[in-house]
NUDREN-683622 format. One line per 5 residues: their letters; for each residue x, y, z of C-alpha. Coordinates in pm, 1 decimal. Each point is the difference from the previous one (the first is absolute). Layout:
REM residues N
a = X Y Z; ...
//
This chain:
REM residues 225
xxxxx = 0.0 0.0 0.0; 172.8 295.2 -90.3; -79.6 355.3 181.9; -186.9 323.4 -108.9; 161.9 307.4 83.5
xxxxx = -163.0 318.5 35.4; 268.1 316.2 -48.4; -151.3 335.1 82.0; 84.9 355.1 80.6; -242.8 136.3 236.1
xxxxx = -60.0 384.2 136.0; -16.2 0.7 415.7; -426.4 -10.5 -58.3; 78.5 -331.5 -163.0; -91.7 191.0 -351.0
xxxxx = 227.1 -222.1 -293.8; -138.2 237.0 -348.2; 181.6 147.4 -230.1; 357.3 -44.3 182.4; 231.2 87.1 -319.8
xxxxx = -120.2 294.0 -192.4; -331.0 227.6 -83.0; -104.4 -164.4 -288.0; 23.8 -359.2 179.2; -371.6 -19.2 124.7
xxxxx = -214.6 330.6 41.8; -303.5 -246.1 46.7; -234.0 243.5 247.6; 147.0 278.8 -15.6; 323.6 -115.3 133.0
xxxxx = 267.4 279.4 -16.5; 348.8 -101.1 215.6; 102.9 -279.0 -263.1; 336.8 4.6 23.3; -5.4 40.3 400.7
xxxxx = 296.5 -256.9 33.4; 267.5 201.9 -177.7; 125.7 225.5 226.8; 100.4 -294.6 201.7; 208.6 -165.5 -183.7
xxxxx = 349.7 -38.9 149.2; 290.3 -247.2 -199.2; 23.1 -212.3 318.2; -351.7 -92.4 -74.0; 77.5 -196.6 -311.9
xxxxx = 162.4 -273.9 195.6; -297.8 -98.4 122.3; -204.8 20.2 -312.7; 20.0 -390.8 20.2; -340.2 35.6 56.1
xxxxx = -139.5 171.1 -318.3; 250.6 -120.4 -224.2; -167.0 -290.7 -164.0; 304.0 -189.1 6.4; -56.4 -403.7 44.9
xxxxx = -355.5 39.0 10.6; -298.5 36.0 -225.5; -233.4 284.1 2.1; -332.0 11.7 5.6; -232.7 297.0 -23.1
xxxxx = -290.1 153.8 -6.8; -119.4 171.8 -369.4; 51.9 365.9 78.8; 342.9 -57.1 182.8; 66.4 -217.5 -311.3
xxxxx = -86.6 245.6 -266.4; 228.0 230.2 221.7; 288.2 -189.1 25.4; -55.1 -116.8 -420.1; 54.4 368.1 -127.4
xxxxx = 282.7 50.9 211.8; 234.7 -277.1 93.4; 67.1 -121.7 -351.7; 87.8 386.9 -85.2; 274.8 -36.9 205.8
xxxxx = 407.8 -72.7 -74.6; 93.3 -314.2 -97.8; 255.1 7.2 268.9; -259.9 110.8 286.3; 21.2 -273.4 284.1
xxxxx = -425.8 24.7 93.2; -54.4 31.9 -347.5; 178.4 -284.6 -125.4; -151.3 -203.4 289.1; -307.4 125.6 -48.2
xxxxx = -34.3 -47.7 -406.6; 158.2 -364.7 54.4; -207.8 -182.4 268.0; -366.5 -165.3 -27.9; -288.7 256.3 49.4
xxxxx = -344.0 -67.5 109.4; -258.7 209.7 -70.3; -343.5 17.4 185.7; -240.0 184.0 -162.1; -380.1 20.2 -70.1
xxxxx = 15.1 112.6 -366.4; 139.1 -213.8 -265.0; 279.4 168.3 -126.7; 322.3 -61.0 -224.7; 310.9 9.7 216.8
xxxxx = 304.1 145.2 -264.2; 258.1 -34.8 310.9; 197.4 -283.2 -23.6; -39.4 -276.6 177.5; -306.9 94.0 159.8
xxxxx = -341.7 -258.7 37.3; -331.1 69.9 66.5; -176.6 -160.7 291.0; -337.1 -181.8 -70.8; -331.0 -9.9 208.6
xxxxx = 54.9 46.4 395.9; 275.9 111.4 100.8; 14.7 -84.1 293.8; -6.2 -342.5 -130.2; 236.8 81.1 -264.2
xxxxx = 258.7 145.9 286.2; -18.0 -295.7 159.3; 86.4 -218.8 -268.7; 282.3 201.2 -92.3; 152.2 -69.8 381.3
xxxxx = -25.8 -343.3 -51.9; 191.3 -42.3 -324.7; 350.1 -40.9 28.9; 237.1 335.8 -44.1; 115.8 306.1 160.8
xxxxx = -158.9 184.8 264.0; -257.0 270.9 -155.3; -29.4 348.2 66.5; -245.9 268.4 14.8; 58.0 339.3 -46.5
xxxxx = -276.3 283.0 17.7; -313.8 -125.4 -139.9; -206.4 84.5 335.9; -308.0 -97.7 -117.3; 172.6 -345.1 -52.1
xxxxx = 135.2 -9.3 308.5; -343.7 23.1 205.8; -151.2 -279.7 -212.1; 318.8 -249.0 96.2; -14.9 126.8 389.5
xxxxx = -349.2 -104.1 41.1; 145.9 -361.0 -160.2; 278.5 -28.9 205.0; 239.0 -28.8 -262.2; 223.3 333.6 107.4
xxxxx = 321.3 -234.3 113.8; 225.2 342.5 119.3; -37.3 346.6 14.0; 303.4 246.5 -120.4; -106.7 322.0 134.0
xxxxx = 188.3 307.3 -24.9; -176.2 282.4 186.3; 52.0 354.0 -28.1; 29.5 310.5 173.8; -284.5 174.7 -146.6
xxxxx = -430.3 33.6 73.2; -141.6 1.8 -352.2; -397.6 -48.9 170.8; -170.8 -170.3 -333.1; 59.9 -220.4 -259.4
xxxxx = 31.6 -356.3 -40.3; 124.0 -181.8 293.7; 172.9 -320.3 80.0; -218.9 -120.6 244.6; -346.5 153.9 -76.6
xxxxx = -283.1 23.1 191.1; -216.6 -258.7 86.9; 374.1 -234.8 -8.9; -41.2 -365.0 164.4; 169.4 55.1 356.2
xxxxx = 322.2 -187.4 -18.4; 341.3 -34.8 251.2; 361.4 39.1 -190.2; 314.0 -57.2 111.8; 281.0 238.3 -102.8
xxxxx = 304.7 -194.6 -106.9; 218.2 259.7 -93.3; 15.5 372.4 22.0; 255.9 265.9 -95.3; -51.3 412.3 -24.0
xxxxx = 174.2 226.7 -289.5; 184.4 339.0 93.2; -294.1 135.5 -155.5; -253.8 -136.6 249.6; -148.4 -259.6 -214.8
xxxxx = -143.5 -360.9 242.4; 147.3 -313.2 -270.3; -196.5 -243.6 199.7; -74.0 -379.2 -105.0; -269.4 -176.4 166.5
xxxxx = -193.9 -337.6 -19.4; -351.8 -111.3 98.1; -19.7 -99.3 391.5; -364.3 -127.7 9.7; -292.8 140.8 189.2
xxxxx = 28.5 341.9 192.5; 62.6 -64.7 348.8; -149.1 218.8 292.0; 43.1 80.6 394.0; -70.3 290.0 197.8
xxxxx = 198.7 244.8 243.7; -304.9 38.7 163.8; -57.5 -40.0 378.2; -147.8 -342.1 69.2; -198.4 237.8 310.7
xxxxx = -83.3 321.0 -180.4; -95.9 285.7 170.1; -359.4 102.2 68.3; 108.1 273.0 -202.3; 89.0 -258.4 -299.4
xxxxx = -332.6 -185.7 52.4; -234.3 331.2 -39.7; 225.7 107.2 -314.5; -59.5 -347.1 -188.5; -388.2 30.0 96.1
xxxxx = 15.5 334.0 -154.4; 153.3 -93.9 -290.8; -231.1 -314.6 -56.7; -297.4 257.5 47.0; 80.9 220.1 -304.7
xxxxx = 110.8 -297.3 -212.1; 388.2 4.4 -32.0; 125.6 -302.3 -138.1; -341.8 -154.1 -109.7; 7.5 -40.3 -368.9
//
């Protein structure tokens, strides 16, 4: 069984849109497309490990696809992503039939959550996601997310489309690794830890005080849904 990776960059409100330039994805009115660049430091490309592509297989979602097809390919022959990037197996989930012109690239029939799953199960290198957020909620509510690269940054964006958006199935992770840029950027790598756990700091005797503000509270409504 071979692992699916999700890669992501990801504002400090969790907001992933739109990280590399304007033009990237204006979808609702988005306007701070390009947010990521002024972070950029060169000790930061030692860890790009985990957007690279290499010795894995991408798979993405349409517009990330369509994206990545009119600009990768552009690029100089002797540009490391690039040449990673043009060279590996790409699959594409979409729900419009559509001709795929960059190379290498398939198509992913009916479910895809089905589809996804078949792919892990086939012998080969690990596969990767990158972007493609609608994508990614569809495969977290499957449980087919394997590990999270994160790399948070030091900026509030407050809308646009988010990593985990609302309405996300509750789920513990684990951080494995974690590492911060001069710039302030959080390179992060987690994997799924089951179920949310809970406890409570709260007095096992609480105070009169305690009792008559949780009767309040229960009164008006708070936390009834």
């Amino acid at each position: 069984m071979r692992k699916l990776i999700a890669s992501t960059f990801v504002s400090l409100d969790g907001v992933m849109q739109a990280p590399g330039g304007p033009a990237e994805d204006p979808a609702g009115g988005f306007s701070f497309g390009g947010w990521t660049f002024p972070f950029w430091e060169d000790g930061m490309g030692e860890e790009m490990d985990a957007f690279n592509g290499k010795d894995r297989e991408l798979l993405l979602g349409r517009r990330t696809y369509e994206i990545f097809e009119a600009y990768w390919p552009y690029q100089p022959d002797d540009h490391p992503i690039a040449k990673t990037f043009n060279a590996t197996r790409k699959y594409v989930a979409s729900r419009q039939a559509r001709r795929l012109d960059w190379a290498n690239s398939t198509l992913l029939e009916g479910d895809v959550l089905a589809a996804v799953a078949a792919l892990k199960r086939q012998d080969g290198p690990d596969l990767q996601i990158i972007g493609s957020g609608d994508l990614i909620q569809s495969l977290r509510r499957g449980h087919l997310i394997d590990e999270y690269n994160v790399w948070t940054y030091p900026v509030v964006l407050g809308s646009g489309k988010r990593l985990f958006e609302s309405g996300a199935k509750p789920q513990a992770l684990r951080l494995m690794s974690s590492r911060t840029s001069a710039s302030g950027v959080l390179m992060s790598r987690y994997v799924p830890n089951g179920e949310v756990q809970v406890g409570s700091f709260a007095d096992d005797s609480p105070s009169e005080r305690e009792i008559a503000r949780r009767a309040a509270w229960a009164r008006e409504g708070v936390g009834m849904r």
